[in-house]
C-alpha positions as CSV (number, residue, x, y, z in Angstrom):
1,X,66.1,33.4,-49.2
2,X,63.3,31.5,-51.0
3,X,60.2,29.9,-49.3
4,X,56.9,28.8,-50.2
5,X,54.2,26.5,-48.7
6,X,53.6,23.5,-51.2
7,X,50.5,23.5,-52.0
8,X,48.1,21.1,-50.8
9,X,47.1,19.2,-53.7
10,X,51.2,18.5,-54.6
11,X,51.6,17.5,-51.1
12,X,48.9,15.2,-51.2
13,X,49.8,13.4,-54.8
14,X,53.5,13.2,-53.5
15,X,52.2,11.2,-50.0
16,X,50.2,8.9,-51.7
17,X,53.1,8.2,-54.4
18,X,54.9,7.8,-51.3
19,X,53.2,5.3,-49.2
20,X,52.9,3.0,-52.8
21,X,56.3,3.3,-53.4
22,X,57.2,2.6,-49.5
23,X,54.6,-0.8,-49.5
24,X,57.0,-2.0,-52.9
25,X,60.5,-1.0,-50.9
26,X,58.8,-3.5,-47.7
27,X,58.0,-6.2,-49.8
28,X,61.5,-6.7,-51.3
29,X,63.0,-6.7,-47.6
30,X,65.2,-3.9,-46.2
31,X,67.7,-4.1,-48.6
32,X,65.9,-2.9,-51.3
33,X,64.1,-0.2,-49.5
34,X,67.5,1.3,-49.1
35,X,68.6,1.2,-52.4
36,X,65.0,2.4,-53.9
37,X,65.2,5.5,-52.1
38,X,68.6,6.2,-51.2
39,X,70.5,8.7,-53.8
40,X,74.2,9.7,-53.8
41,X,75.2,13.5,-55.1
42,X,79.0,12.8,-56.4
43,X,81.6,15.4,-58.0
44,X,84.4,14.9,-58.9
45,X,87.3,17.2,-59.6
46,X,89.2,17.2,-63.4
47,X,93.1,16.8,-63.5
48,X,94.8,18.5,-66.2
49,X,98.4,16.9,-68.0
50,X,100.6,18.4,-69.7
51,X,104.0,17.3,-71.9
52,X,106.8,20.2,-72.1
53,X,110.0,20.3,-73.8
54,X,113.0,19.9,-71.5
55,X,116.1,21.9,-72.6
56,X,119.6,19.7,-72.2
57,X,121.5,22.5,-73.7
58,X,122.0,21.1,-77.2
59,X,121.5,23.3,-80.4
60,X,117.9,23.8,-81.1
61,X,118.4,21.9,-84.5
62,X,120.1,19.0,-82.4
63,X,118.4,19.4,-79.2
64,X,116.4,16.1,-77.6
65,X,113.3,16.8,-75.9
66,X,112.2,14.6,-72.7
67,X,108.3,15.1,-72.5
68,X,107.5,15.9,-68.7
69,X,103.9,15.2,-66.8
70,X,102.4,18.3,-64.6
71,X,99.6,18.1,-63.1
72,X,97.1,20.7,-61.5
73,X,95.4,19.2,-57.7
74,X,91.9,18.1,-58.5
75,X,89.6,20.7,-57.1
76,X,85.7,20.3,-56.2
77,X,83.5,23.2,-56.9
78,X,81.5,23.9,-53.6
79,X,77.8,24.6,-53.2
80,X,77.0,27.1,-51.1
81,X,75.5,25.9,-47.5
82,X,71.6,26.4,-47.5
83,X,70.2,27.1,-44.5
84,X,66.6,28.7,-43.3
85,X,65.3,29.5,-40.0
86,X,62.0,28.1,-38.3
87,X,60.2,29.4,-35.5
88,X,57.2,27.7,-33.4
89,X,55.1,28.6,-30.8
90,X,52.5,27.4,-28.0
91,X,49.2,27.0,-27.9
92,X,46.7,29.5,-29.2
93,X,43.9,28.6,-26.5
94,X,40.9,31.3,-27.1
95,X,39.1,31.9,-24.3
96,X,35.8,33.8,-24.2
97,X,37.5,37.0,-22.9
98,X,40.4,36.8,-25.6
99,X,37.2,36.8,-27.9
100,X,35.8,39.6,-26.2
101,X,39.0,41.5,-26.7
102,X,38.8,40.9,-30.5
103,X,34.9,41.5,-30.7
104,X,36.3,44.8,-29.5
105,X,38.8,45.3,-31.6
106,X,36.8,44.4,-34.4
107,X,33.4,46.0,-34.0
108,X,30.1,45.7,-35.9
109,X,30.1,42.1,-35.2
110,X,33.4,40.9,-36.4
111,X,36.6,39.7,-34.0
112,X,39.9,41.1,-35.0
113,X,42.6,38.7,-33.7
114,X,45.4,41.1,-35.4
115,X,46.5,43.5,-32.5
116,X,47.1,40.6,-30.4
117,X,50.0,39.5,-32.7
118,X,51.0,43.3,-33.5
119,X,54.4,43.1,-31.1
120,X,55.5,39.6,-32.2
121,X,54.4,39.2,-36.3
122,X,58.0,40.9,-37.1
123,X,59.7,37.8,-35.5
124,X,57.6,35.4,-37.1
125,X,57.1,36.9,-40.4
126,X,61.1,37.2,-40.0
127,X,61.3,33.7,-40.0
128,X,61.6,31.5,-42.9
129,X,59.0,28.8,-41.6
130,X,56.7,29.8,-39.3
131,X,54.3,27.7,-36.6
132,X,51.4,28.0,-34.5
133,X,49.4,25.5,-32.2
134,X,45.8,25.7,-32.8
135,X,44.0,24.5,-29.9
136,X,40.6,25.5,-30.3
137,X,38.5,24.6,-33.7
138,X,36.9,27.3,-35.7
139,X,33.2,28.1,-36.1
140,X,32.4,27.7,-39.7
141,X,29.9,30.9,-39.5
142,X,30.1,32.6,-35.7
143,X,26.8,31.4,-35.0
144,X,27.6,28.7,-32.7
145,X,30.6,30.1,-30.9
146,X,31.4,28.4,-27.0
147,X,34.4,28.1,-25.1
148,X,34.2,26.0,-22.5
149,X,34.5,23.1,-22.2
150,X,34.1,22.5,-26.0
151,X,35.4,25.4,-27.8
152,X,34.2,27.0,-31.5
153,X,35.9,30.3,-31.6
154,X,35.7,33.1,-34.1
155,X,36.8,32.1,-37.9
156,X,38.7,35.2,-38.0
157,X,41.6,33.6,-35.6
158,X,42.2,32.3,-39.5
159,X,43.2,35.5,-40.7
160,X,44.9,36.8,-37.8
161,X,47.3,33.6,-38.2
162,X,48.1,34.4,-41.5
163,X,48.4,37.6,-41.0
164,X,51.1,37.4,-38.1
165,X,53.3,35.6,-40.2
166,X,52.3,31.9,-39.9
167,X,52.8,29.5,-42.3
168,X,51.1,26.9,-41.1
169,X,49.7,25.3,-37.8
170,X,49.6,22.2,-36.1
171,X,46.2,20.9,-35.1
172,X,46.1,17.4,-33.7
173,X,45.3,18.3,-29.8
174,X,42.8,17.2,-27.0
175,X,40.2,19.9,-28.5
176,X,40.1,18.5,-32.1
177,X,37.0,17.0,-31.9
178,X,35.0,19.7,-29.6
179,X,32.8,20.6,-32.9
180,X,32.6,17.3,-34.1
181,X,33.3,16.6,-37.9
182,X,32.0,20.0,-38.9
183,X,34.4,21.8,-37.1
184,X,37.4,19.7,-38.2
185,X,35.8,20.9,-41.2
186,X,35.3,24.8,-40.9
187,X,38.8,24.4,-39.2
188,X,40.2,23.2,-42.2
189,X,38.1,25.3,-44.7
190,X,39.2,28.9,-42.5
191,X,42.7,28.1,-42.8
192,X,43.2,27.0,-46.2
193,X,40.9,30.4,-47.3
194,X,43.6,32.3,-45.3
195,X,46.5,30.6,-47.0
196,X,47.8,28.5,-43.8
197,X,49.0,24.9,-44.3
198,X,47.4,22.0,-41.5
199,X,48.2,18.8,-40.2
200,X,47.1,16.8,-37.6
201,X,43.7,16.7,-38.8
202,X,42.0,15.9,-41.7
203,X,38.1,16.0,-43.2
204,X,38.9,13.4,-45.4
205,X,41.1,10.3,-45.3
206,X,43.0,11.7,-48.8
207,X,44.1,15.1,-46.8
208,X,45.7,13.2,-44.1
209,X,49.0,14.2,-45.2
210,X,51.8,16.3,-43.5
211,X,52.2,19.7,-44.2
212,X,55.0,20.8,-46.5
213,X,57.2,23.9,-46.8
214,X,60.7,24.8,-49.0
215,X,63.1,27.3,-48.3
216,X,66.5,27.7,-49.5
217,X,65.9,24.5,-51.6
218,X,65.1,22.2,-48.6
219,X,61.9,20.6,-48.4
220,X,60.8,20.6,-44.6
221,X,57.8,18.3,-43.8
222,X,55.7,19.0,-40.9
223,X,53.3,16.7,-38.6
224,X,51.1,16.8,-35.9
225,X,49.8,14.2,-33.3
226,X,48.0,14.2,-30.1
227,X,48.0,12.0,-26.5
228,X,45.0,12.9,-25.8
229,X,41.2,13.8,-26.8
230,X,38.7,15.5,-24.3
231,X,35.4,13.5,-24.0
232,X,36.1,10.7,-26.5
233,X,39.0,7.9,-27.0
234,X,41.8,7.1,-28.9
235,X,42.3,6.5,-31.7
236,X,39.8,8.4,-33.3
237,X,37.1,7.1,-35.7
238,X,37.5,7.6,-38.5
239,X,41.4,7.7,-37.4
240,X,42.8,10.4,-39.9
241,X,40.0,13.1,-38.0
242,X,42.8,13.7,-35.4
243,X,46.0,12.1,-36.0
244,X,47.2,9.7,-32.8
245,X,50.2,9.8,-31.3
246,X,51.2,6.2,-31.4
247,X,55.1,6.2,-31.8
248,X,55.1,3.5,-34.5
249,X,52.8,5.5,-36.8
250,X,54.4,9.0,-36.0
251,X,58.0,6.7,-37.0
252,X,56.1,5.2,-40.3
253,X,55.1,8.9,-41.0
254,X,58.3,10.5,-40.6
255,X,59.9,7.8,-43.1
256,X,57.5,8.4,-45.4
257,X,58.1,12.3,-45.5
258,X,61.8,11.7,-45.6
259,X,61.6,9.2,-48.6
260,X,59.3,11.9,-50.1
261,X,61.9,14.4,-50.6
262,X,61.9,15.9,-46.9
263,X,65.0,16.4,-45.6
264,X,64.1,18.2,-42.0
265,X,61.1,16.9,-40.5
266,X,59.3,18.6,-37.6
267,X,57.0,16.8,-35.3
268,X,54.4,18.5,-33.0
269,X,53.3,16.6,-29.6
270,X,50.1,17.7,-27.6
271,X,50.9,15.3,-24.6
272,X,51.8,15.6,-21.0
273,X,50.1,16.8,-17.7
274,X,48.8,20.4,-17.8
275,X,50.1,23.0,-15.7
276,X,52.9,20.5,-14.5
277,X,56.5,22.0,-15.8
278,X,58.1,19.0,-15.5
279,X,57.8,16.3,-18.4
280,X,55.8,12.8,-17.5
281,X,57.9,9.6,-17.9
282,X,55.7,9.2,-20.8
283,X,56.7,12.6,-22.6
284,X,60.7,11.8,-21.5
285,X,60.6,7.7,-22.8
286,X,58.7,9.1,-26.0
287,X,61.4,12.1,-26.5
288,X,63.6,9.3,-27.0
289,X,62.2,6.8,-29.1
290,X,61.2,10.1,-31.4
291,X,65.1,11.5,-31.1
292,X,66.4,8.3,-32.1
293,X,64.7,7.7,-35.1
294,X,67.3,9.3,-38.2
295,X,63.9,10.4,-39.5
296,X,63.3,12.9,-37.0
297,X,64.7,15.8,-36.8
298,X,62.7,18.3,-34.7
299,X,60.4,17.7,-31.6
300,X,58.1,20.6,-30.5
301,X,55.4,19.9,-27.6
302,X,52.2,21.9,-26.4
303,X,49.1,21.0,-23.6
304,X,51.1,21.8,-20.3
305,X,50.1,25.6,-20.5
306,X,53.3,26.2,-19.1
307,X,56.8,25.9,-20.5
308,X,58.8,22.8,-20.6
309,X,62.3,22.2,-20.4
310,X,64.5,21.8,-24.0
311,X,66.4,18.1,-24.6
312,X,69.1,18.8,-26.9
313,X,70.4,15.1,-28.3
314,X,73.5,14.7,-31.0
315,X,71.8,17.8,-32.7
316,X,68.8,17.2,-32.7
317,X,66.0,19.1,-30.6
318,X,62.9,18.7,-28.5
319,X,61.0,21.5,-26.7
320,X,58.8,19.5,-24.8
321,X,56.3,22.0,-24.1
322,X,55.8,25.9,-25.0
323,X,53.5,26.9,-22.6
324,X,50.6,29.4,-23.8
325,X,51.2,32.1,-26.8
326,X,47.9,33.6,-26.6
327,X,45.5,32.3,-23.4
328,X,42.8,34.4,-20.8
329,X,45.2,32.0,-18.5
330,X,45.2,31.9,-15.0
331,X,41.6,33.0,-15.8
332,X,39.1,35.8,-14.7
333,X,36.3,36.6,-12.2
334,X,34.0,34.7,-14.7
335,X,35.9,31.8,-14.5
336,X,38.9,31.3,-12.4
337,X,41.3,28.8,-12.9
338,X,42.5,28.1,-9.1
339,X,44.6,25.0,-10.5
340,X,46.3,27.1,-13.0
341,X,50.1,28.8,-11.9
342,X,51.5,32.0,-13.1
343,X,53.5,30.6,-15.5
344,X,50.5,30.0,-17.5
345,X,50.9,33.3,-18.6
346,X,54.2,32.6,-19.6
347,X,55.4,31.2,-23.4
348,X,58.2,31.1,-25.8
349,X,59.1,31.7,-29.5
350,X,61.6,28.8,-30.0
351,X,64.1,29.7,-33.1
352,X,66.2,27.1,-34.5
353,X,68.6,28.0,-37.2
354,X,68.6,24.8,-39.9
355,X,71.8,24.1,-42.4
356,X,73.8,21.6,-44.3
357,X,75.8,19.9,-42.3
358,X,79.4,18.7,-43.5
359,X,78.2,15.2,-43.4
360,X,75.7,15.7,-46.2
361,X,72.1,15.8,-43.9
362,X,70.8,19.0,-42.8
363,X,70.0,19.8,-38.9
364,X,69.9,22.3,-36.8
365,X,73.2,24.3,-35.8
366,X,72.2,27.3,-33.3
367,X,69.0,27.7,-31.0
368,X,67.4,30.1,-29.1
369,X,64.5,31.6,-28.1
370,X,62.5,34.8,-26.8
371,X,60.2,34.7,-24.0
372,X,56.2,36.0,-24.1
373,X,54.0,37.1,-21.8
374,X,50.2,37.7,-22.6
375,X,49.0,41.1,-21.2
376,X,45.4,39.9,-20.2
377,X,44.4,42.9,-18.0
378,X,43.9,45.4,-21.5
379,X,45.5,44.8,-24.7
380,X,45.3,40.9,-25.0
381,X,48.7,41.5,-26.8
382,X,51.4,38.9,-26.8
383,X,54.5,40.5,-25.6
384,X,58.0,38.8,-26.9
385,X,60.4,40.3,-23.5
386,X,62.9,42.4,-23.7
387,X,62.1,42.6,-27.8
388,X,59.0,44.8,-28.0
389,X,57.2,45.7,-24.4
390,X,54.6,47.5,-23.6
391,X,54.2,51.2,-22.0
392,X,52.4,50.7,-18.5
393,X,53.9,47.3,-17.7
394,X,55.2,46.7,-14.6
395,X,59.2,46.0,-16.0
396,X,59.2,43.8,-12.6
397,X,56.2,41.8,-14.1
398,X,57.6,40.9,-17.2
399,X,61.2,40.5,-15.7
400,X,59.5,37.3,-13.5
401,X,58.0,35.7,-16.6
402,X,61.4,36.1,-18.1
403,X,63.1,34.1,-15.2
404,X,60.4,31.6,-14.8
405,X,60.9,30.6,-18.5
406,X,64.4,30.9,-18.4
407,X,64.8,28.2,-15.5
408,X,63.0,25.7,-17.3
409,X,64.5,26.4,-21.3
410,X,68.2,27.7,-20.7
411,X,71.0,26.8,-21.3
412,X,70.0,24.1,-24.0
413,X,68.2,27.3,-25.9
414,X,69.8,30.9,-25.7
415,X,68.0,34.2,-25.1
416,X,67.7,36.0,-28.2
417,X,67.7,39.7,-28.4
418,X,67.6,42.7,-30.2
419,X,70.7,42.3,-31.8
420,X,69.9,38.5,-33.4
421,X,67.5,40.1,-35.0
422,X,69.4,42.7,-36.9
């Protein structure tokens, strides 16, 4: 199966031509709009007639032929079904001793994120599209690195995230702004030197566009919006530096991928109360509005540091929260977090299998997941449960992560395991 990342410069001509087209399509009413960008794939099957000569028993010199019709059933020829598979994840919060961890993994003054991914990149890389939560910006250089309560982390995170198997990452989040412009910047710069695709923030207003991705033939488009925005208000000013989640513009959005050629579009949603499982009234009356647009296909939610149940609606998906992939959560003797549970340990690969679906849209038709546990107390490493684990784990330990996530995901998602895998 095929898949690439388009690249940013296509994705940004096609969004512009997009939002022109889309201000035309208004401006002759509804109506038009429909017929501008709606398109209609017909075939059509070929009937074949024939004349033969009926025998009535006379001489052949004498005989009198009847000519008689057959016909062969019209038959359609049948493209295959595409389909691809897409995995995301929670937040990638990096605290100072998750930075400590890769200082020492990467020695001589460099951080090496990579042997923190080591257990899950054959999952993600297995996947057809790929995608993180970036929490925390990037330091452009390392000279200026802080975690808390404004975070720069190592630029290296950039590599590691590419390296794991990402294709891209969400980036709108309350932490956007903790650098200030430059490190929306040096954010940007890091990944798109590493070959990850962004949205959610943007350096300029012309790179506020989603984030775009093919495989098997479909076009998948990919935003990213946040609630909420540590130390400052929103919407942000300029408002493309974080993208707001403001359910008419995240609506606006998703039409405007769709009538760009996406035909799966994924939104990601930092909102909600941290370290609270259960979704705000918020978070459940905005799952709807979102669910019930025919523009949105996939909802996938991060901030809660803790996993968040699954809505399943007509199809269509929302994992309200993922809880934290790769965290120093509940904390350490240099900086406890009393408020934070266990479960903040705890996280989730969410897998959703995407195909054509018989009435000619494409959706999602099988879901699961695997739970992750972070092993903070040595390796840093993000275990996926009962996939990959760890010698010198308590089995007991990583059974209760298991359950905790379990209670809050299943049934809507199923428990992957080895053998979905291959």
């Amino acid at each position: 199966m095929s898949r690439r990342v388009v690249a940013h410069g296509e994705r940004q001509a096609a969004w512009r031509l997009t939002q022109v087209l889309l201000l035309g399509a208004f401006a002759l009413g509804a109506h038009g709009a429909w017929d501008l960008f709606a398109s209609e794939d017909e075939t059509s099957g070929a009937t074949t007639t024939t004349t033969a000569p009926v025998d009535d028993g006379e001489p052949d010199g004498g005989s009198s032929t009847t000519p008689s019709t057959t016909s062969t059933p019209a038959t359609t020829t049948l493209e295959p079904a595409r389909s691809f598979t897409l995995v995301a994840t929670g937040d990638l919060l990096i605290h100072e001793f998750v930075a400590d961890r890769a200082a020492d993994y990467g020695g001589d003054g460099t951080w090496d994120f990579g042997p923190m991914f080591r257990r899950v990149r054959p999952i993600l890389a297995g996947a057809d599209v790929a995608l993180c939560h970036l929490e925390t910006p990037l330091s452009s250089d390392n000279s200026d690195l802080a975690y808390y309560p404004g975070f720069r982390v190592p630029f290296e995170l950039a590599d590691a995230i590419a390296e794991a198997g990402y294709d891209g990452c969400s980036l709108a989040s309350n932490h956007s702004l903790d650098a200030g412009r430059a490190g929306v910047r040096s954010t940007l710069d890091h990944l798109r030197r590493a070959g990850v695709a962004t949205t959610g923030m943007a350096d300029v207003a012309d790179d506020d566009v989603p984030a775009t991705y093919e495989a098997d033939g479909i076009v998948i488009a990919h935003l990213s919006y946040t609630d909420l925005l540590n130390g400052g208000s929103l919407p942000t000013d300029p408002d493309w530096l974080a993208s707001h989640l403001d359910p008419v513009e995240v609506l606006a959005d998703a039409a405007a991928a769709r009538a760009a050629g996406a035909e799966f579009v994924v939104v990601s949603v930092h909102w909600g109360d941290e370290y609270r499982t259960a979704p705000t009234t918020r978070q459940e009356d905005l799952t709807t509005v979102l669910l019930d647009s025919p523009d949105v296909d996939l909802l996938v939610g991060h901030h809660a540091h803790v996993p968040q149940p699954v809505v399943e609606r007509d199809g269509e998906y929302a994992a309200v929260g993922l809880g934290n992939f790769l965290s120093n959560q509940p904390g350490d003797e240099r900086r406890l977090c009393s408020e934070c549970p266990a479960a903040t340990q705890d996280g989730l690969i969410a897998w959703f299998a995407v195909a054509d679906l018989p009435d000619g849209t494409v959706g999602v038709v099988d879901a699961g997941y695997v739970p992750t546990w972070v092993h903070r107390s040595s390796t840093y490493e993000i275990v996926p449960i009962g996939i990959d684990e760890p010698e010198g784990v308590d089995p007991a330990t990583l059974a209760e992560s298991a359950r905790r996530t379990a209670e809050v995901v299943e049934p809507t998602l199923r428990r992957l395991t080895l053998d979905d895998f291959g």
